[in-house]
LOFIVEX-50236 format. One record per atom (N, C-alpha, C): residue number from 1; residue in one letter; atom name; x, y, z. Coordinates in Angstrom, 3 decimals, padded with zeros to 6 digits. Each point is the difference from the previous one (the first is absolute). Example, Ala and Ser with C-alpha at 12.3 -4.5 7.8 and 13.67 -1.06 7.14 Angstrom:
<resi: 1	resn: a	name: N	xx: 013.190	yy: -005.690	zz: 007.800>
<resi: 1	resn: a	name: CA	xx: -000.890	yy: 001.190	zz: 000.000>
<resi: 1	resn: a	name: C	xx: 000.900	yy: 001.200	zz: 000.000>
<resi: 2	resn: s	name: N	xx: -000.350	yy: 001.050	zz: -000.720>
<resi: 2	resn: s	name: CA	xx: 000.820	yy: 001.190	zz: 000.060>
<resi: 2	resn: s	name: C	xx: -000.770	yy: 001.090	zz: 000.730>
This chain:
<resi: 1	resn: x	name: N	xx: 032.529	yy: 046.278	zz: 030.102>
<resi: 1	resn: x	name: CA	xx: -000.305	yy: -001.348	zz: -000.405>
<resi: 1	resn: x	name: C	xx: -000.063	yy: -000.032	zz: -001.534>
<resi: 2	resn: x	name: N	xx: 000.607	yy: -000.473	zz: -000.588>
<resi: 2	resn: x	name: CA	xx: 000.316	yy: -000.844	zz: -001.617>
<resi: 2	resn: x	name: C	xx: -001.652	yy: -000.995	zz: -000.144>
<resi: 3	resn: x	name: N	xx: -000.469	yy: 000.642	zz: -001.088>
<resi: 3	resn: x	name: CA	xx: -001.146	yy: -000.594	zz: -000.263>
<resi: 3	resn: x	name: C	xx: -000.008	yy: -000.749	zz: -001.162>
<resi: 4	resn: x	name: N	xx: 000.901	yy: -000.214	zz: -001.079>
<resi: 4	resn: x	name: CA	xx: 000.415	yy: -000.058	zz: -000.973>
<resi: 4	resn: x	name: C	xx: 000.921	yy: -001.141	zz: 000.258>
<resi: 5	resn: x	name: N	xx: 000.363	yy: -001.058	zz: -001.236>
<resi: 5	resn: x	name: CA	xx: 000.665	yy: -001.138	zz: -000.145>
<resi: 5	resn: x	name: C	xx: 000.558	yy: -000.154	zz: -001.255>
<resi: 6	resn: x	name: N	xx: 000.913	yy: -000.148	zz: -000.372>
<resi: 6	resn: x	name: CA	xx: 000.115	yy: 000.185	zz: -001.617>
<resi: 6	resn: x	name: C	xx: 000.398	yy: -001.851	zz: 000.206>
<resi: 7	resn: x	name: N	xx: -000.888	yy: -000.888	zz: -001.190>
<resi: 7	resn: x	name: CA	xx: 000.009	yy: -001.558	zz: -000.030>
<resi: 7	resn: x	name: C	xx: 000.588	yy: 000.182	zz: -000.919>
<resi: 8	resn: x	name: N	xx: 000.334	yy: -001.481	zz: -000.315>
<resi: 8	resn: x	name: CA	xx: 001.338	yy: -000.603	zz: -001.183>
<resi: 8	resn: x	name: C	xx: -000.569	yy: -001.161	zz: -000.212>
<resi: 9	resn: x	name: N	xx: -000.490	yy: -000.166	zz: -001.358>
<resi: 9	resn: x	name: CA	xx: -000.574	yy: -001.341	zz: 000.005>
<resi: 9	resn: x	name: C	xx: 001.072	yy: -001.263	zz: -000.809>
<resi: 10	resn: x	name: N	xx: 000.085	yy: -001.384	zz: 000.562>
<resi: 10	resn: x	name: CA	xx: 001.516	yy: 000.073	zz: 000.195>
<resi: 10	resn: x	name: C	xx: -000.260	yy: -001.492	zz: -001.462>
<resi: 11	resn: x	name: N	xx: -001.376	yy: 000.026	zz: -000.458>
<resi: 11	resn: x	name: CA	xx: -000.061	yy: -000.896	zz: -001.429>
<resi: 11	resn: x	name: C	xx: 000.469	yy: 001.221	zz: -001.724>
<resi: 12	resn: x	name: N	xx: -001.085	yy: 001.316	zz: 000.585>
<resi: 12	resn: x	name: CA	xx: 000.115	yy: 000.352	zz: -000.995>
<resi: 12	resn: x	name: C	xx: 000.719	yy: 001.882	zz: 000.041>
<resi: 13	resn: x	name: N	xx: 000.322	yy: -000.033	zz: 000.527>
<resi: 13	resn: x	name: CA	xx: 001.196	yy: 001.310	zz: 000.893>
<resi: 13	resn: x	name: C	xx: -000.892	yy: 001.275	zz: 000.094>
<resi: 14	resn: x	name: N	xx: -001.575	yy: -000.100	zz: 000.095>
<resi: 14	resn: x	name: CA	xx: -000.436	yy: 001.342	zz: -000.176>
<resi: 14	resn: x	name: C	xx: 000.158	yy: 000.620	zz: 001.439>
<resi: 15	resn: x	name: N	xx: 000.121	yy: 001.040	zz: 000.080>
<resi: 15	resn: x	name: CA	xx: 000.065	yy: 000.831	zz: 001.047>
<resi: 15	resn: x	name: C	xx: -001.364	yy: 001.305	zz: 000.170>
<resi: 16	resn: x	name: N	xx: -000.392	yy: -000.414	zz: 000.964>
<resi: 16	resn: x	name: CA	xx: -000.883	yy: 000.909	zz: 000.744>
<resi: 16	resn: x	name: C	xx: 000.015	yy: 000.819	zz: 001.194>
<resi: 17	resn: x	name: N	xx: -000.140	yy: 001.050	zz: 000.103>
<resi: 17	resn: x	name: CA	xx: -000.611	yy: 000.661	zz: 001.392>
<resi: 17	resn: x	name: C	xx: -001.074	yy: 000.103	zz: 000.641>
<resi: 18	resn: x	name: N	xx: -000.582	yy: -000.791	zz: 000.769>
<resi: 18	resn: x	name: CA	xx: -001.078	yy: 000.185	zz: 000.591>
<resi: 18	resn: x	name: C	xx: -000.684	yy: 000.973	zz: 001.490>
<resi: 19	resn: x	name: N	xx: -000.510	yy: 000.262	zz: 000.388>
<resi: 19	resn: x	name: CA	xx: -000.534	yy: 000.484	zz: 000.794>
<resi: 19	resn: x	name: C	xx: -000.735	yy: -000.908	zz: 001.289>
<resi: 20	resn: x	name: N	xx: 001.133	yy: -000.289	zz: 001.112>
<resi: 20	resn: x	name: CA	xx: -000.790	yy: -000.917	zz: 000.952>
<resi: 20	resn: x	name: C	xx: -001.280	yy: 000.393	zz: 000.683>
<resi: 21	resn: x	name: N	xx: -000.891	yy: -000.863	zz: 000.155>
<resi: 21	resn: x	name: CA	xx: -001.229	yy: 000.121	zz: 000.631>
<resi: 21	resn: x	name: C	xx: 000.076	yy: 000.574	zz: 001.377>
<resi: 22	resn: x	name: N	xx: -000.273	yy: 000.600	zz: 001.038>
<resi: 22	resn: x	name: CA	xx: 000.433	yy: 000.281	zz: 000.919>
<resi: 22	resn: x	name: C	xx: -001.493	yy: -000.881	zz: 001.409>
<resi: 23	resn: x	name: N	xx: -000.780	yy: -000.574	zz: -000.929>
<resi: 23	resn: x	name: CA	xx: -001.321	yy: -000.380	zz: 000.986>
<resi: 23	resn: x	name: C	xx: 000.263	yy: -001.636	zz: -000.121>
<resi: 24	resn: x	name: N	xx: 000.593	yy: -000.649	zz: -000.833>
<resi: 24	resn: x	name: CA	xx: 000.115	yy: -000.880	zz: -000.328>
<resi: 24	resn: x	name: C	xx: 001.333	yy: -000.771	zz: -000.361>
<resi: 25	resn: x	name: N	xx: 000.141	yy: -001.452	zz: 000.279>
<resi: 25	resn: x	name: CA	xx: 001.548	yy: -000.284	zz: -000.466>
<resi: 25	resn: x	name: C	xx: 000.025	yy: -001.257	zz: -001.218>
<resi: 26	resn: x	name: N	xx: 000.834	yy: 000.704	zz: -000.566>
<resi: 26	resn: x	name: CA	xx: -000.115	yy: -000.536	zz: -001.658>
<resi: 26	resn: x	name: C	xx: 001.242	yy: -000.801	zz: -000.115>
<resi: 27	resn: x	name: N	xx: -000.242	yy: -001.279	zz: 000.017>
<resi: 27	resn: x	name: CA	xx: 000.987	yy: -001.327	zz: -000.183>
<resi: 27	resn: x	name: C	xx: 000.241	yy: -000.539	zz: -001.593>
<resi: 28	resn: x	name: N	xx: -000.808	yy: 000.236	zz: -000.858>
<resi: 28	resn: x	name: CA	xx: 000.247	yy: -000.453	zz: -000.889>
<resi: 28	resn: x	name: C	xx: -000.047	yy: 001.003	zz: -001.044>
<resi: 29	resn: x	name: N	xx: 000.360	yy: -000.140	zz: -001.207>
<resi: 29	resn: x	name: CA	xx: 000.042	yy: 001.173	zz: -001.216>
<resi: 29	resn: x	name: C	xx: -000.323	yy: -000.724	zz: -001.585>
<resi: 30	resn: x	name: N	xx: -000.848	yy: 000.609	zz: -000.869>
<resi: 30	resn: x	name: CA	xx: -000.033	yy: -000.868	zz: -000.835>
<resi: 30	resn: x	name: C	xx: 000.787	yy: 001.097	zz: -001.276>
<resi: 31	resn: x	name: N	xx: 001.247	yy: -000.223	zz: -000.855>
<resi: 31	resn: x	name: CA	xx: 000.817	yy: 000.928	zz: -000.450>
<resi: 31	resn: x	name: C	xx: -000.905	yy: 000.226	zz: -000.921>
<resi: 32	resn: x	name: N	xx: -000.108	yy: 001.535	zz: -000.819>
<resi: 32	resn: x	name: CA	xx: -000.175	yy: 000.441	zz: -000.673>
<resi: 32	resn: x	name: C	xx: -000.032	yy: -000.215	zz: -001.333>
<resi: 33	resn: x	name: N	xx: 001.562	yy: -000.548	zz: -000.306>
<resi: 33	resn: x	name: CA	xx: 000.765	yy: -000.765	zz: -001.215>
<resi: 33	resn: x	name: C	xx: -000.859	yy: -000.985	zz: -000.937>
<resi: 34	resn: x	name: N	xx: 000.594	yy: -001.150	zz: 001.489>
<resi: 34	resn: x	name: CA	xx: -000.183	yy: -001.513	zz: -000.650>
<resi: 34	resn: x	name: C	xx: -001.088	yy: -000.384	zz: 000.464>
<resi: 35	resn: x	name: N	xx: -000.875	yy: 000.189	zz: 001.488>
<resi: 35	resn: x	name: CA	xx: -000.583	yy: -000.315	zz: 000.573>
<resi: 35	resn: x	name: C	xx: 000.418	yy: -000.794	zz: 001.191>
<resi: 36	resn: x	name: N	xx: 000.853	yy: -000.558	zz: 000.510>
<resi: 36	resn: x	name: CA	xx: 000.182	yy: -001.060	zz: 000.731>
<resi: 36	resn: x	name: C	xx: 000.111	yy: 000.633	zz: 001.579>
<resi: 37	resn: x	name: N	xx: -000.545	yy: -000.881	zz: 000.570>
<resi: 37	resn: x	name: CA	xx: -000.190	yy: 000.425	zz: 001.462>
<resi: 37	resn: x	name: C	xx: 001.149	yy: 000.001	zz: 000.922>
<resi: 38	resn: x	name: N	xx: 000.483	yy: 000.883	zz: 000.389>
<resi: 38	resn: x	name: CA	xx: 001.311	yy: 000.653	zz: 000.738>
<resi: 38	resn: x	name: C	xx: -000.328	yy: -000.496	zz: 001.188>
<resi: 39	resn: x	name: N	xx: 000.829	yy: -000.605	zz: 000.902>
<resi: 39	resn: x	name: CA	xx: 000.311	yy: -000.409	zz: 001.232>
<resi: 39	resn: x	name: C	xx: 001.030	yy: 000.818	zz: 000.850>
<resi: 40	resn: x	name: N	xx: 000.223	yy: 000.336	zz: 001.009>
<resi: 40	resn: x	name: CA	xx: 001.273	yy: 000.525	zz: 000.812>
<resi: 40	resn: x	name: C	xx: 000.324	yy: -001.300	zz: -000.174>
<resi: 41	resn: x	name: N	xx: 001.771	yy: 000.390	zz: 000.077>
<resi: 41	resn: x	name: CA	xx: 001.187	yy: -001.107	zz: -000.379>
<resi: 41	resn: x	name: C	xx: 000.177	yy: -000.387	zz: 001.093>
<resi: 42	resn: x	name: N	xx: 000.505	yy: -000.951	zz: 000.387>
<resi: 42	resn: x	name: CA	xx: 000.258	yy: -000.452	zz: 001.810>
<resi: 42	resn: x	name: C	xx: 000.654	yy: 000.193	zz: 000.334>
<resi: 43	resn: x	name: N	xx: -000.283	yy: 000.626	zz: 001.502>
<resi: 43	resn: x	name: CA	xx: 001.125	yy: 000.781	zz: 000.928>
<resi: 43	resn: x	name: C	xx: 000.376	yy: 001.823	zz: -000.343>
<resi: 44	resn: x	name: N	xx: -001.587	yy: 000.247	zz: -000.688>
<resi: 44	resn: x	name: CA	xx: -000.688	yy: 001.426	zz: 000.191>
<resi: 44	resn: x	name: C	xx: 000.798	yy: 000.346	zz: -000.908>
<resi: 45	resn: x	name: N	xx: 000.886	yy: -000.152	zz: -000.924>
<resi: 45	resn: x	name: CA	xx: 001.263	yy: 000.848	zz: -001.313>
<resi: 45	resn: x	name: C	xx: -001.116	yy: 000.049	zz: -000.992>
């Protein structure tokens, strides 16, 4: 199992790897960068 996600934040292009929670499910992300709150894109891409 892949625990790990590498995000793309798609205002200010920073790229992260994170480490998924495995007790919990994490819908939203707030980027690192710029700040702005990351959504899944629709239709799970």
């Amino acid at each position: 199992m892949v625990l790990e996600s590498t995000l793309t934040c798609p205002e200010c292009g920073t790229v992260k790897t994170e480490t998924m929670p495995v007790d919990a499910c994490q819908f939203f992300y707030d980027c690192t960068g710029c700040g702005k709150l990351l959504r899944p894109a629709p239709g799970g891409r």
